[in-house]
C-alpha positions as CSV (number, residue, x, y, z in Angstrom):
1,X,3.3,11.1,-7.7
2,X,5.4,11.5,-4.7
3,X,9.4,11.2,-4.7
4,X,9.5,8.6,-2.8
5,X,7.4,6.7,-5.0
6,X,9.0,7.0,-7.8
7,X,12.1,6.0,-6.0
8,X,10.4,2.7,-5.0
9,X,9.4,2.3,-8.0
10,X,13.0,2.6,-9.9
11,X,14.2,0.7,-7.3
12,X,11.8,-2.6,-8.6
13,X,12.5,-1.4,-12.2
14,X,16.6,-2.3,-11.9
15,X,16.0,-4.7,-9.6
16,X,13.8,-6.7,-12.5
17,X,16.1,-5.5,-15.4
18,X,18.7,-7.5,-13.2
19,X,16.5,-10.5,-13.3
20,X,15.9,-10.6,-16.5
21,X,19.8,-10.2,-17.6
22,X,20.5,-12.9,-14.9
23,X,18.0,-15.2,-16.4
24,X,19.8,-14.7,-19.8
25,X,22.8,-15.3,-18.9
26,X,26.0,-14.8,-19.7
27,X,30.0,-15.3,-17.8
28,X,31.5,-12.1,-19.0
29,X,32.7,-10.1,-17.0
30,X,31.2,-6.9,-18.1
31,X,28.0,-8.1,-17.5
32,X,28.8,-9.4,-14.0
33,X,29.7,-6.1,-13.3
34,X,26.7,-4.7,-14.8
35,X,24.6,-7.1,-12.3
36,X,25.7,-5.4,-9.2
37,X,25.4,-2.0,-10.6
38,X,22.0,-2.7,-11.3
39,X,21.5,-4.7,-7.8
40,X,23.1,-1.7,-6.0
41,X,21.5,1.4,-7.5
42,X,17.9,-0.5,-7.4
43,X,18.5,-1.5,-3.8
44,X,20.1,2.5,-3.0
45,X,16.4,3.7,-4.7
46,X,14.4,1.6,-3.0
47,X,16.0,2.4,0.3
48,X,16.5,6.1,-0.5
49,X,12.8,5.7,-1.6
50,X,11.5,3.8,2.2
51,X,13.7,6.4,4.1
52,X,11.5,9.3,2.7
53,X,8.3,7.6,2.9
54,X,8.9,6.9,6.6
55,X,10.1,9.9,7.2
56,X,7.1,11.1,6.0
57,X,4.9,9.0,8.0
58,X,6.6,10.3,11.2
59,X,5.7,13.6,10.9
């Protein structure tokens, strides 16, 4: 499995985990925080994960 696959593919992982803690739940802070950790390293992978496989493509 290619790198940028897997990237993709961690990327949808955290972006779902998100979704399910948001559908939960909850106004603590700790979580809130947690949310955009989540949103921001799934949406990083998933971008990191596009950039290679373009990159890739264009060779």
């Amino acid at each position: 499995m290619s790198v940028e696959k897997v990237l993709m593919g961690a990327g949808t992982a955290l972006f779902a985990v998100m979704a399910v803690l948001m559908k939960v739940g909850t106004t603590s802070l700790g979580l809130f925080v947690t949310y955009g950790v989540l949103a921001m390293a799934g949406a990083g992978a998933a971008a990191a994960g596009k950039k290679m496989r373009d990159q890739s493509r264009s060779r």
